[in-house]
C-alpha positions in Angstrom: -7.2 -2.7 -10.3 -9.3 0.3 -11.0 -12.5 2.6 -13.5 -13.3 5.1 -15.1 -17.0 5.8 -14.0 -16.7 6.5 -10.8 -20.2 5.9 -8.4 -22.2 9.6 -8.3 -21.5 12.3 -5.5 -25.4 13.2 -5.9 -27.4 11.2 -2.6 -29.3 8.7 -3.1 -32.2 7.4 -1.7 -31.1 5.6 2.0 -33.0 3.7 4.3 -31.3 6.2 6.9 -34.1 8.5 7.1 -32.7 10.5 10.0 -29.5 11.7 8.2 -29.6 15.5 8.5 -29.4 17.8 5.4 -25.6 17.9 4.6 -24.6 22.2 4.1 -21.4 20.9 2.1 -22.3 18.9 -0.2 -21.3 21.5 -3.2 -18.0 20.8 -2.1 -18.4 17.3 -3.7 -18.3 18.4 -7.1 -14.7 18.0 -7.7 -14.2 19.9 -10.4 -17.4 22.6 -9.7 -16.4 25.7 -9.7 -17.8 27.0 -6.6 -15.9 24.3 -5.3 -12.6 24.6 -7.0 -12.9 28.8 -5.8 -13.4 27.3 -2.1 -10.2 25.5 -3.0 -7.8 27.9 -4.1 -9.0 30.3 -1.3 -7.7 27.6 1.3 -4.7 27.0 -0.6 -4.0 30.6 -0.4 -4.1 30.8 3.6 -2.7 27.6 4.2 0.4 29.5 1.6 0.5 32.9 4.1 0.0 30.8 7.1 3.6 28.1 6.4 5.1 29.9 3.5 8.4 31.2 4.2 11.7 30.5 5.0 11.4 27.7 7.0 8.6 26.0 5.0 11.5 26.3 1.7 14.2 24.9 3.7 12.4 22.2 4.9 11.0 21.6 1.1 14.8 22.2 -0.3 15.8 19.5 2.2 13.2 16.6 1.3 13.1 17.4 -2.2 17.5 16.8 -2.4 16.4 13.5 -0.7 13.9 12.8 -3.2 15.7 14.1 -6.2 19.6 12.7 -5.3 21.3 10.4 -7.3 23.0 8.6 -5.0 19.4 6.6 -3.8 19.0 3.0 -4.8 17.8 2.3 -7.8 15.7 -0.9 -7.3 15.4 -3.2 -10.4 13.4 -6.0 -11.4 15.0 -8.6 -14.0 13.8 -10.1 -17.1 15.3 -11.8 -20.0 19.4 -10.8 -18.9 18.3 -6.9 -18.0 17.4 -5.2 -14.7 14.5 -2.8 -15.1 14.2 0.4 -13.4 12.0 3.8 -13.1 13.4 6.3 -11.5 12.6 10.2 -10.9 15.2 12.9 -10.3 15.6 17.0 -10.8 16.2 16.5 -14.4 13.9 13.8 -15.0 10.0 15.4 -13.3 7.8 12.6 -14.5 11.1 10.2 -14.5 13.0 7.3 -16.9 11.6 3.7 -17.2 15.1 2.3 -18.0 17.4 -0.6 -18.4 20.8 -2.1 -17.7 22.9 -5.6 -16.7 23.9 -7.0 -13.8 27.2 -6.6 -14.6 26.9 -2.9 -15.1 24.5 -2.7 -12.0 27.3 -3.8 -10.1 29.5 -0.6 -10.9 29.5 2.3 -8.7 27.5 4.1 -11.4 26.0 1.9 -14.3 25.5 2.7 -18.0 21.5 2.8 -18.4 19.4 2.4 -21.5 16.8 4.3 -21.6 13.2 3.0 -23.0 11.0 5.6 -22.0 10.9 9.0 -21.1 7.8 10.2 -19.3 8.5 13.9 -19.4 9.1 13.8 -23.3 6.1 12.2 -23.6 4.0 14.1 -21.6 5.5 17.5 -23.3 4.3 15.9 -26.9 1.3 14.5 -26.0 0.0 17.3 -23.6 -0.9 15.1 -20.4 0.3 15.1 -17.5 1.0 11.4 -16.9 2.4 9.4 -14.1 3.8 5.8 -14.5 1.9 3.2 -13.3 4.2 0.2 -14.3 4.9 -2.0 -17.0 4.4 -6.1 -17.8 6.7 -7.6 -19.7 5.9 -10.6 -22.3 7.9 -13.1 -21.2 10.1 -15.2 -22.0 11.9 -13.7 -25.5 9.3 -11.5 -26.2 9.8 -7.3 -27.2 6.8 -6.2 -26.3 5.5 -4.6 -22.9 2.5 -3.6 -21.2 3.0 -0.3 -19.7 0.2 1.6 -17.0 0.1 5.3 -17.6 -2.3 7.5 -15.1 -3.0 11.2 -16.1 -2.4 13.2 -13.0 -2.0 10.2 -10.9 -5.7 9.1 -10.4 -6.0 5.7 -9.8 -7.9 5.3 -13.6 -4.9 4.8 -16.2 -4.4 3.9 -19.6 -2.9 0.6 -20.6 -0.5 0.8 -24.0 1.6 -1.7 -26.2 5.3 -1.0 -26.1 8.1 -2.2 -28.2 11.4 -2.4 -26.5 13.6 -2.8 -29.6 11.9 0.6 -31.5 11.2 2.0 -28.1 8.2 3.3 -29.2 4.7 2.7 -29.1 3.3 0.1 -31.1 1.6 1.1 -34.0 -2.2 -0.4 -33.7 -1.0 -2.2 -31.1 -3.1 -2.9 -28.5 -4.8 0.5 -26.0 -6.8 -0.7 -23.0 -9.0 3.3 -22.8 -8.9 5.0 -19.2 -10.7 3.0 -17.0 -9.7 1.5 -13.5 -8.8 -1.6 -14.2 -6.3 -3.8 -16.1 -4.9 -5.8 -18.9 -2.2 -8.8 -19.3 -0.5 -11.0 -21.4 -1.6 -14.5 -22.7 0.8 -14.6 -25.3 1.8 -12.0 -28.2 -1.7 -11.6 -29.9 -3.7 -11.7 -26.6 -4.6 -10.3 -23.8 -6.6 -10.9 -20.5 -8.3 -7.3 -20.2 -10.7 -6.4 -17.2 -12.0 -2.8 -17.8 -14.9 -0.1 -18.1 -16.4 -1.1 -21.9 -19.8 0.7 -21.1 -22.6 0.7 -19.1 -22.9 -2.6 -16.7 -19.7 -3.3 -17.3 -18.2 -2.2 -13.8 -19.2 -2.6 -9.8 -20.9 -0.5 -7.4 -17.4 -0.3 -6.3 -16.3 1.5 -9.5 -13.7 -1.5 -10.7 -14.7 -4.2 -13.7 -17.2 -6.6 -13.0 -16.3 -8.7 -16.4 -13.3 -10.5 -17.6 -12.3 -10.9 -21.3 -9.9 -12.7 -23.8 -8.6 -10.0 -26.1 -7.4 -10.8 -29.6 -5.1 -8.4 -31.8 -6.7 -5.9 -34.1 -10.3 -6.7 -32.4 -12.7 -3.8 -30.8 -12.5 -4.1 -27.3 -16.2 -4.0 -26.6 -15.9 -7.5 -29.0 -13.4 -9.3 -26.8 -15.2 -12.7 -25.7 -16.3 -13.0 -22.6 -14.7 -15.5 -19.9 -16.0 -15.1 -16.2 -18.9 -12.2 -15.5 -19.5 -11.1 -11.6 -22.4 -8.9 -10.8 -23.0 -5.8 -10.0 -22.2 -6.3 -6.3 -19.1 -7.8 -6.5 -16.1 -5.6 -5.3 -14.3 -6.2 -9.1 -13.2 -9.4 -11.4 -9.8 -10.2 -12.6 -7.8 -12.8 -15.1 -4.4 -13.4 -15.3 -2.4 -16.2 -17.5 0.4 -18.2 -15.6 3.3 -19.1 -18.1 5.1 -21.2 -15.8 6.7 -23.4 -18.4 5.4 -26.5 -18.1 2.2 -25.6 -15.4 0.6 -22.9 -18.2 -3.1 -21.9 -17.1 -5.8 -19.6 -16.8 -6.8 -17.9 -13.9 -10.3 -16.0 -13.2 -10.3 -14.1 -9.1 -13.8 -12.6 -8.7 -13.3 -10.8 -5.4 -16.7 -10.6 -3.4 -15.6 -7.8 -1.2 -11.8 -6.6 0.3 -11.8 -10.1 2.2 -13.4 -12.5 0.3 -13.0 -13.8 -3.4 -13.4 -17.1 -5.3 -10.6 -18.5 -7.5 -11.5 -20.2 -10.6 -9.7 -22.2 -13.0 -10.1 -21.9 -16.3 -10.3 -25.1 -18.1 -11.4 -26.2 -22.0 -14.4 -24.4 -23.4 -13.7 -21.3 -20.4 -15.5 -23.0 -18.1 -14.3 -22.1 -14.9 -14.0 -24.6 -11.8 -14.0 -22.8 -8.6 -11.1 -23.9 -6.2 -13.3 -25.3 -2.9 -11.4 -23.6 -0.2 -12.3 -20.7 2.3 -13.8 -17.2 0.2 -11.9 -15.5 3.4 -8.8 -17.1 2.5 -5.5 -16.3 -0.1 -5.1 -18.6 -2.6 -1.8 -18.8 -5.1 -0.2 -21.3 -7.1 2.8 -22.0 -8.5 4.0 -25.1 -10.4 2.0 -28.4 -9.2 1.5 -26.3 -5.8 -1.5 -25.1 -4.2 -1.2 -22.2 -1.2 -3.9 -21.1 1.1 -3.7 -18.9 3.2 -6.1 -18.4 6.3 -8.2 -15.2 7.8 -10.0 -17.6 9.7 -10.3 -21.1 11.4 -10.5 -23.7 9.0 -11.6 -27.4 9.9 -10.6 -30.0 7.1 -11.3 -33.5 7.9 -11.1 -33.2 12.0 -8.3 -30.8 12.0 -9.0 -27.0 12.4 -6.4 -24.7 10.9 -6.0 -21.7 12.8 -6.3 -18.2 11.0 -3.0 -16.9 10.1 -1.6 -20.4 9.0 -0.6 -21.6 5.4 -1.4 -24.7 4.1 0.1 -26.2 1.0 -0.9 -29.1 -1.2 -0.7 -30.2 -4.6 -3.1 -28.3 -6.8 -4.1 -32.0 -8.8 -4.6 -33.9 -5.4 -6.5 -31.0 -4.3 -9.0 -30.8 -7.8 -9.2 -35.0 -6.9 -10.8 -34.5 -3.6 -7.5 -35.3 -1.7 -7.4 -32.8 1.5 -3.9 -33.7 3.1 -3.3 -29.8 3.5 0.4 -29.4 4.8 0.9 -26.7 7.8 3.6 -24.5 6.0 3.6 -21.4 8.7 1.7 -21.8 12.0 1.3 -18.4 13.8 2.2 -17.9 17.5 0.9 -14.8 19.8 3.8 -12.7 18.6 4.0 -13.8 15.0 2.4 -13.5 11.7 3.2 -14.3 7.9 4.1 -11.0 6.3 4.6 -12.5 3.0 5.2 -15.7 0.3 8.0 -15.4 -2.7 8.7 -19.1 -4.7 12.4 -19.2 -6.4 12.8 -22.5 -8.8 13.3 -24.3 -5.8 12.3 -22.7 -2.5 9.4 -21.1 -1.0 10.4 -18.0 1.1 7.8 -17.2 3.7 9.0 -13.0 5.8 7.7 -13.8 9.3 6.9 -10.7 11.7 7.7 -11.7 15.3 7.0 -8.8 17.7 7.1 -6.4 14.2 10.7 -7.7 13.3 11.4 -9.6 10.4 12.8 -13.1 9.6 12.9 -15.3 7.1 12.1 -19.1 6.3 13.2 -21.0 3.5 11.1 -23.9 3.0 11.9 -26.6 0.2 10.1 -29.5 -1.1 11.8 -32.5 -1.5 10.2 -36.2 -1.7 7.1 -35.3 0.2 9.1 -34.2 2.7 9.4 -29.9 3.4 12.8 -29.0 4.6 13.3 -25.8 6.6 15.3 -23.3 7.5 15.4 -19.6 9.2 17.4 -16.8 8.3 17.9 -14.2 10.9 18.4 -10.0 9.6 22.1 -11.0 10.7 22.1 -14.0 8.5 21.9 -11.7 5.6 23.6 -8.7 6.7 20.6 -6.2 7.6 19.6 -4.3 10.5 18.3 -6.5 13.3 15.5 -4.1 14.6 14.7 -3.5 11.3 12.7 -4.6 8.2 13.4 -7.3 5.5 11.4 -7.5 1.9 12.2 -10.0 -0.5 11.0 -10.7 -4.2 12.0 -14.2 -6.6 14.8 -12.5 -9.5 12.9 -15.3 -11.5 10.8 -17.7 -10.1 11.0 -20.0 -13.0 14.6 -20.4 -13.6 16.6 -19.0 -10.6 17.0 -19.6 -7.0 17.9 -15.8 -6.5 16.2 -13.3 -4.5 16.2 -9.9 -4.3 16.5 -8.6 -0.6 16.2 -4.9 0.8 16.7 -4.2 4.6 16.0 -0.8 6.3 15.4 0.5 9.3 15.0 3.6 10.9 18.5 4.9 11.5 20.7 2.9 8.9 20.3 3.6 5.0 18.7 1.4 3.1 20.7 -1.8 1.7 19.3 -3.4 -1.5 21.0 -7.1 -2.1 21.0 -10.4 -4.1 20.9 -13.7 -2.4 21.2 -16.7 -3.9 19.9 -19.2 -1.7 21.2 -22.5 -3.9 20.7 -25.8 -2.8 19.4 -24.9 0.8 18.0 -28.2 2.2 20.8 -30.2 1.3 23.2 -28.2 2.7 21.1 -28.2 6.4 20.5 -32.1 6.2 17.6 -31.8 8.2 14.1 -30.9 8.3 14.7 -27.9 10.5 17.3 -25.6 10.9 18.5 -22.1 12.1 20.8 -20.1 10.9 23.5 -19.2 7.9 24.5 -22.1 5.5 27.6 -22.0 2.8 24.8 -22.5 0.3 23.4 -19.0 1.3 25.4 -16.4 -0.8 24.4 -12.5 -0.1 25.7 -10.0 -2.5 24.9 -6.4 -1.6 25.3 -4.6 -4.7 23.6 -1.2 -3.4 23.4 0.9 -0.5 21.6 4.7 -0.2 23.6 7.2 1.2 23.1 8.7 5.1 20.8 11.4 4.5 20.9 12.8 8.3 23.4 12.1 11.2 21.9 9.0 13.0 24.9 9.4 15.4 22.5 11.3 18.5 19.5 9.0 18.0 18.6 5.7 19.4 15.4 3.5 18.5 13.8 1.3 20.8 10.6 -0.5 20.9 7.6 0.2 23.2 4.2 -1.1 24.7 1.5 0.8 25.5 -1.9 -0.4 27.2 -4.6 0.3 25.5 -8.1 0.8 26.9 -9.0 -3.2 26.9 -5.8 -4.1 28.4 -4.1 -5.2 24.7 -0.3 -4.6 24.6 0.3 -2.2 21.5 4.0 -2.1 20.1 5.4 1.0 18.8 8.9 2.1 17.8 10.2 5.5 19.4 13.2 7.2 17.6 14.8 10.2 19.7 17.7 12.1 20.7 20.2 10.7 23.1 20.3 11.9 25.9 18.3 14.7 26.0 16.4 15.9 29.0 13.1 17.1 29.2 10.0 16.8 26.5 10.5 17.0 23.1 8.3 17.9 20.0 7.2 14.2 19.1 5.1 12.9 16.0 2.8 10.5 16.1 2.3 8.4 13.0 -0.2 5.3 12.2 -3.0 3.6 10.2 -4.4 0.6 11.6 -6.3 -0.9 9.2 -7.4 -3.4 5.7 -4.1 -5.5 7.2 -1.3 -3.0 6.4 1.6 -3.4 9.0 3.9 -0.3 9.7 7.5 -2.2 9.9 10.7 0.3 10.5 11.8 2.1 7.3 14.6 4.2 6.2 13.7 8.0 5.7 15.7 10.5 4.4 12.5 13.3 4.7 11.5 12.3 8.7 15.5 12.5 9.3 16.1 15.9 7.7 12.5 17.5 8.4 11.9 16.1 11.8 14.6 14.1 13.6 17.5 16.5 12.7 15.7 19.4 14.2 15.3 17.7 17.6 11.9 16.3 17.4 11.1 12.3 18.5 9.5 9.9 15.6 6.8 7.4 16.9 5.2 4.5 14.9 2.4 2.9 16.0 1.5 -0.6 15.7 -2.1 -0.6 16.5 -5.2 -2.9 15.7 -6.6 -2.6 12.2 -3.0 -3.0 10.6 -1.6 -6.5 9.8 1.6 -6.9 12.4 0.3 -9.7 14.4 -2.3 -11.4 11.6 -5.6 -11.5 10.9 -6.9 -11.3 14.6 -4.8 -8.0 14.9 -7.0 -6.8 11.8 -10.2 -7.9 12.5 -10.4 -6.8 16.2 -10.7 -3.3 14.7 -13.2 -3.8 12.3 -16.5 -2.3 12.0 -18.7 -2.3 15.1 -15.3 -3.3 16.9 -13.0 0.5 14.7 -13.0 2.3 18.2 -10.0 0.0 19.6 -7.9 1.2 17.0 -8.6 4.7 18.2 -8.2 3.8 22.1 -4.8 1.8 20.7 -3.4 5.3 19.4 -4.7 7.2 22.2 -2.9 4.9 24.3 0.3 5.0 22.6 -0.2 9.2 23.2 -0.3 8.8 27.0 2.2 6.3 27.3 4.9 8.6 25.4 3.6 11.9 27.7 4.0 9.4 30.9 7.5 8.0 30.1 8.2 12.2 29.8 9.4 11.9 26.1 6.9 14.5 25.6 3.9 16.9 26.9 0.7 16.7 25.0 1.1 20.3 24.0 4.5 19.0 22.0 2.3 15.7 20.5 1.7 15.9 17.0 -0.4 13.3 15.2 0.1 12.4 11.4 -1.7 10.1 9.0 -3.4 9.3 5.5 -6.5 7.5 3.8 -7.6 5.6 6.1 -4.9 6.7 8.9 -6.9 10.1 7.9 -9.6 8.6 9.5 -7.8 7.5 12.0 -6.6 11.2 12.6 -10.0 12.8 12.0 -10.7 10.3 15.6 -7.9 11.8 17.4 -8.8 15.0 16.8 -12.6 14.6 17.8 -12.4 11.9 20.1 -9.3 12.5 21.8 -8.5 16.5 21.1 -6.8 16.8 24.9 -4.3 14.4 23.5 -2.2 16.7 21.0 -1.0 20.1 19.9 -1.4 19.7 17.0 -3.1 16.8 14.0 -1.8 16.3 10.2 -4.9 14.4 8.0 -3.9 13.6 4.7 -5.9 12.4 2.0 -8.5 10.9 4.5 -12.2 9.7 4.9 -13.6 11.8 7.1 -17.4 11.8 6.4 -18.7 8.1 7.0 -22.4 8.6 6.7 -21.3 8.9 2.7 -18.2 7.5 1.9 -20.0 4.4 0.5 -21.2 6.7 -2.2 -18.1 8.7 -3.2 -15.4 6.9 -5.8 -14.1 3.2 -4.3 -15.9 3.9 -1.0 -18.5 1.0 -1.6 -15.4 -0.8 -1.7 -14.5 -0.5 1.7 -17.5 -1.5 3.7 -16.1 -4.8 5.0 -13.6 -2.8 6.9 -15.9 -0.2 8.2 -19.5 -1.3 8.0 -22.7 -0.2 5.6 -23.8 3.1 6.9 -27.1 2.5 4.7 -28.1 -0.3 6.7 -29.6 1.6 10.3 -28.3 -1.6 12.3 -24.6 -0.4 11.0 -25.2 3.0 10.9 -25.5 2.9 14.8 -21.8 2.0 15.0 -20.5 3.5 11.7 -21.7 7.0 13.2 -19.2 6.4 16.6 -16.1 6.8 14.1 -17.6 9.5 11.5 -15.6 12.4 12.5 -17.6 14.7 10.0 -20.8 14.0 12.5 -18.8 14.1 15.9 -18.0 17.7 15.6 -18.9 19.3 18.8 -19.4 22.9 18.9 -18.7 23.6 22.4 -15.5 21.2 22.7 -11.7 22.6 22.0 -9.8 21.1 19.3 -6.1 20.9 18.6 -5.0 22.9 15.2 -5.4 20.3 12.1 -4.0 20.4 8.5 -6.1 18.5 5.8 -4.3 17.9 2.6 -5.9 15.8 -0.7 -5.5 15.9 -4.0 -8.5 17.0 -6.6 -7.4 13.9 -8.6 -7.5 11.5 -6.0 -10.2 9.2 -7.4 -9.9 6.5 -4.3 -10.9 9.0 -1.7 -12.8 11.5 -2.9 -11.2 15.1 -2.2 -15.0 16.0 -0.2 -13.9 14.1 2.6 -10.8 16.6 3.8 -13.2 19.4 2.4 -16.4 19.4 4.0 -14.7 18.9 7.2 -12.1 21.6 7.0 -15.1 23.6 6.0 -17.5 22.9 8.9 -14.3 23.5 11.5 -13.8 26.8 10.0 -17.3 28.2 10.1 -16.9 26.8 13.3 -14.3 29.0 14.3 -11.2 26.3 14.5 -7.9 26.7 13.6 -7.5 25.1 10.1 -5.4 25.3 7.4 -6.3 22.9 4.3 -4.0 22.2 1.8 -5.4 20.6 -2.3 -2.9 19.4 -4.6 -4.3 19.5 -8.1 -2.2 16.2 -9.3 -1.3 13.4 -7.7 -4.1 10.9 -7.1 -4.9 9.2 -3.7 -0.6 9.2 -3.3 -0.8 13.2 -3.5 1.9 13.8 -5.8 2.6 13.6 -8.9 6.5 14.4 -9.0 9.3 14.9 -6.6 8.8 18.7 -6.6 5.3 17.8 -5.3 5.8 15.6 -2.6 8.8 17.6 -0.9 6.1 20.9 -1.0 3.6 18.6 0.3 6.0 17.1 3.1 7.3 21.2 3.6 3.5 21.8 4.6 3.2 19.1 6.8 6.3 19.6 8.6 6.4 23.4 8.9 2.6 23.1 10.5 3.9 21.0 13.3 6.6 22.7 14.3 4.8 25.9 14.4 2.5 24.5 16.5 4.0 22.0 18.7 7.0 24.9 19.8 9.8 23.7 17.4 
């Protein structure tokens, strides 16, 4: 969810009165154009610094990758068609199209096409980016579909008819605003959006949720749930779960915390009594919970991490018998929920590899079963995502497994009558009701055949044990070029992946491939997360920094040949390496990232962020929030590796100042920078293809200049 208005770059008044006058602020003003000068004047040298011939094979290369037709094209279903949006050389802005199963299943299926964003963008003059699409379901011709101009996180919602395939005529226009809309039924809409002044957060996203009827004003849509102003945003959604129909109202408090509501006749809204910390969803008669923290009902404590189930009308009656759905262990965490008709499907990380469990209730009693990545054909070191083909009326899923050698497989497995088949309450392993159909696989984009992947631990400065994956050439002696990548943080686990661009740009040129699983990210629960927030951010640092030594010690590489790369928030993480631990590596790639912390608070979603990182307007929290602002740790007598910062000028998340007041103090500091702005592209970077292969070019050509490629 997203808004228009985003919070002023001017300061305001702070209760930090020892904050130093900041020399780059002008270079907030996105759009000033002092600033935008400042800009194109990097662009420039960053262009006569990595253009060339390397820099265009290296963007030929990812772009083919990027572009080729031979790449999965992964569907959604609805109503007997798979949906898909897809972006090639022909198609800039790309296709939101349609087909059958039955043609899906052919080597190359017969498409219809609905919409076609770079027609549309060529009549209407913008330069718009899909941002998805809702259908009304079941029966229904009309869609929902998210259209961002440049990218930006602020998009345009607009009424669809799939029969015309055309816009609807007075149909219903949510205006561009970060936010949201979605379907009650044909003539109505849940809508949380900008509608004027007081309408959205100190965060930037909507504070109110309305009921929208057909050929009504907006700003006239009644009222159903109001936060305040402090809130992070509000949100309401209808569930048309035939037969468990019902209105839902999430007013989210901060990142961490929210409060579900019900709600019921009249609008008014009865909160669900559980944990504000905790994950709540609900499907059919069942109520999910899932923990952040320790949770005593009735004598027993649920640990964090766990997932309890109950049935949402027991629960509403007082009735706390919470069933213990997923317990975590030491080494494992639950990575994600999907219901079918009949089954719950829980993706377990154990040591940062996936498996699943099919759970199935049955007569008070929940049957269960696991399902190794063999058990359903996909690479064992590897990573499994699933999604319900239709949680009402099928017991399909759709199933993609990667890793970081073997393409990509996309699947459909039909999991049928699961419980009965295992006649127990636990059991491990494949069952004839388990049916896996892999309809598509991507093509080998780079010879895997010299590489090997295994999986590491580093010590980190506390004596934790962080995992990391290490992809490299076999057999080769010596040190090579090695990049560094991570992000630790707001729960996000880095799980092997599939990638055509690191194989071609990296890999195939010699170089080693690192991933690190460090604190702040999601791979062993919520304790993994929240031992890296706030006051606690610098073991996410000392976790990377001890990943770096451990790769120089087991003599994959020298520090001089130690590249780091990351974005957002792994920006910040990079802007740390580079100031904390600058001995560490030849050379740093920040994309996209925060970078000044005495102010991010201030600058577009930044307020939004301050239960990961801490309120640097309150002095108590600045003492800590100033140990991981890399803008303030800027020695001038210390040496730094050479550093790349990329953003976006229509990156509304985090604002384009971070990457360049930073590059801008290093440079009048005499440091070897090179800063790269995309004009489109939004906090992603890119807008098309062609964008993200020249951005991936810069990246790539940088390092291997400077790490002896």
């Amino acid at each position: 969810m997203t808004s228009p208005t985003a919070p002023s770059s001017e300061p305001r008044d702070s209760s930090v009165a020892t904050a130093p006058a900041d020399p780059y602020l002008w270079l907030e003003e996105v759009e000033g154009p002092e600033a935008l000068r400042w800009v194109e004047e990097r662009n420039a040298e960053a262009m006569a610094a990595l253009g060339g011939s390397e820099l265009e094979r290296i963007r030929e290369e990812v772009l083919e990758v990027l572009d080729s037709q031979a790449k999965i094209p992964v569907v959604v279903e609805a109503d007997g068609h798979l949906y898909n949006f897809w972006r090639d050389a022909e198609h800039v802005r790309g296709l939101w199209r349609r087909t059958t199963l039955e043609e899906y299943r052919t080597p190359t299926p017969t498409w219809e096409v609905l919409l076609d964003l770079d027609a549309l963008a060529e009549t209407e003059g913008e330069s718009w980016v899909w941002h998805g699409a809702s259908r009304l379901r079941p029966g229904s011709t009309r869609a929902l579909l998210d259209l961002s101009r440049g990218g930006s996180d602020a998009d345009v919602t607009r009424e669809f008819d799939l029969e015309t395939r055309t816009f609807v005529t007075d149909g219903f226009v949510r205006p561009e605003a970060k936010g949201g809309a979605g379907w009650i039924d044909r003539d109505t809409l849940f809508v949380a959006t900008d509608t004027g002044p007081g309408s959205t957060t100190t965060s930037g996203y909507p504070r109110i949720a309305r009921r929208w009827h057909r050929g009504t004003p907006l700003e006239q849509a009644e009222v159903v749930f109001e936060g305040t102003v402090e809130d992070l945003a509000v949100s309401a959604h209808h569930d048309r779960t035939p037969g468990f129909e019902r209105d839902i109202v999430v007013r989210a408090l901060d990142f961490y915390h929210q409060e579900v509501y019900l709600l019921g006749p009249d609008d008014v809204a009865t909160r669900l009594e559980v944990p504000t910390s905790a994950e709540v969803s609900l499907k059919r008669e069942w109520l999910l919970i899932e923990l952040r923290e320790p949770w005593e009902v009735e004598g027993v404590t649920h640990p964090a991490g766990a997932l309890l189930g109950t049935r949402l009308l027991d629960f509403l009656a007082g009735d706390r018998d919470l069933e213990a759905l997923f317990t975590p262990t030491p080494s494992s965490s639950l990575a994600g929920v999907s219901w079918t008709r009949s089954h719950l499907v829980l993706t377990v990380l154990d040591d940062v590899t996936h498996h699943l469990k099919i759970l199935t209730p049955r007569d008070g009693v929940w049957s269960r079963r696991t399902l190794g990545a063999a058990d359903v054909g996909a690479p064992a070191l590897g990573t499994l995502s699933v999604a319900a083909v239709d949680s009402n009326d099928s017991d399909d899923l759709w199933l993609t497994g990667t890793d970081y050698l073997t393409p990509t497989t996309f699947s459909r497995v039909s999991l049928g009558d699961v419980a009965e088949a295992t006649g127990v309450t636990e059991a491990t392993g494949p069952t004839s009701a388990v049916q896996v159909e892999h309809l598509k696989r991507g093509p080998a984009f780079f010879d895997a055949s010299g590489l090997t992947v295994a999986q590491h631990m580093a010590t980190s400065a506390d004596g934790t044990r962080i995992p990391y994956f290490l992809v490299r050439p076999t057999g080769v002696e010596g040190p090579v070029p090695t990049l560094l990548y991570g992000y630790g943080g707001f729960e996000i686990s880095l799980t092997p992946a599939y990638s055509g661009g690191v194989g071609r740009a990296w890999l195939a040129r010699g170089g080693a491939y690192v991933v690190a699983n460090i604190r702040g990210g999601g791979e062993y629960g919520p304790g993994w997360h929240q031992a890296a927030l706030g006051k606690d951010r610098h073991r996410a640092y000392e976790d990377f920094a001890a990943v770096a030594r451990d790769l120089v010690e087991r003599g994959v590489t020298t520090h001089e040949q130690l590249g780091a790369q990351g974005g957002s928030n792994g920006g910040l993480l990079m802007g740390n390496m580079l100031t904390q631990y600058p001995e560490l590596f030849g050379a740093i790639v920040c994309q996209v990232p925060l970078l000044d912390m005495r102010r991010y608070n201030q600058l577009l979603a930044g307020a939004s962020w301050m239960a990961e990182y801490g309120d640097p307007d309150d002095p108590e929290q600045w003492e800590f929030v100033q140990t991981f602002s890399p803008y303030h740790l800027v020695d001038a007598e210390r040496a730094y590796p050479p550093v790349l910062f990329t953003t976006s000028t229509r990156d509304d998340r985090v604002h384009p100042g971070h990457a360049r007041k930073m590059a801008a103090l290093l440079i009048d500091g005499g440091r070897e920078v090179l800063s790269y702005e995309n004009i489109e592209g939004g906090h992603g970077g890119a807008a098309t293809n062609a964008q993200a292969a020249h951005m991936a070019a810069l990246a790539y050509t940088f390092l291997w200049q400077r790490l002896g490629g």
